[in-house]
N, C-alpha and C positions, 0 to 999 in steps of 0.2 A: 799181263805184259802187253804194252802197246809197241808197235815195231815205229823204228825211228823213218820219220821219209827219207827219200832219196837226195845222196848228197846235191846241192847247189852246181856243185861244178857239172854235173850230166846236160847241158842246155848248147844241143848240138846247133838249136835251130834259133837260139838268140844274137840276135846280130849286136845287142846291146851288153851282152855278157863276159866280165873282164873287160871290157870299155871306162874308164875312170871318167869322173866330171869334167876332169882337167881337159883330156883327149878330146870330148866330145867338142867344149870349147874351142880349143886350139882349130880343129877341124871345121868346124862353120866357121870363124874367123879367119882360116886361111881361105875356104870357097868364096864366102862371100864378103869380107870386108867387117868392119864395124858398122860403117855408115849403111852397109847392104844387113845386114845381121839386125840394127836396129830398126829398119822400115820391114823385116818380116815380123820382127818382135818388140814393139817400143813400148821397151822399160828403160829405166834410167841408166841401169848398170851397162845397157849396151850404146845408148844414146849420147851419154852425158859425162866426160874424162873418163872413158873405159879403158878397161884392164882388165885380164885373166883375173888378176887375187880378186879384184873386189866383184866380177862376177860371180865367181867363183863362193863368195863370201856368203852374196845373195843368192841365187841357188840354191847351196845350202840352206838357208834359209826359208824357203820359200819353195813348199814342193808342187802347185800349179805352174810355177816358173818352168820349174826343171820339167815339168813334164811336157811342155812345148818346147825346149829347149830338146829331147830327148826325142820328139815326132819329129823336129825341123831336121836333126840328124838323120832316122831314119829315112826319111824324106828324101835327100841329099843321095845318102848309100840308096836309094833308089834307082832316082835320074842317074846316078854313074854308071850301074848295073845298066842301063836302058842304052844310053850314051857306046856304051862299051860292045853292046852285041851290033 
């Protein structure tokens, strides 16, 4: 018998956990703008007639993307945490 790991949802200490792609998006595009959003990250999808769907689209697609998309938010929930004390 092998014992099953421990469920997913126990991740007290992920700031990323239950966070959707959508969220994460919405929220560097309300910090920082597209035009701001695309000179920390210039890809097309932020650059070039952006949108949530077809970011979102790419993303998914493309997980190097996400995963700077994913530190720029951490990032972000940093400086506010900093901002805030």
């Amino acid at each position: 018998m092998s014992s099953a790991p421990p469920p997913t949802s126990a991740q007290p200490r992920n700031p990323l956990h239950g966070v959707t792609l959508e969220a994460l998006v919405t929220a560097l595009v309300a910090r920082y703008g597209w035009a701001g959003l695309g000179e920390r990250m210039p890809v097309r999808c932020f650059t070039s007639d952006p949108s949530i769907p077809s970011s979102l689209k790419f993303l998914r697609k493309t997980p190097w993307a996400r995963e700077q998309v994913e530190a720029l938010y951490l990032f972000m929930l940093r400086e506010e945490r900093r901002a805030g004390r």
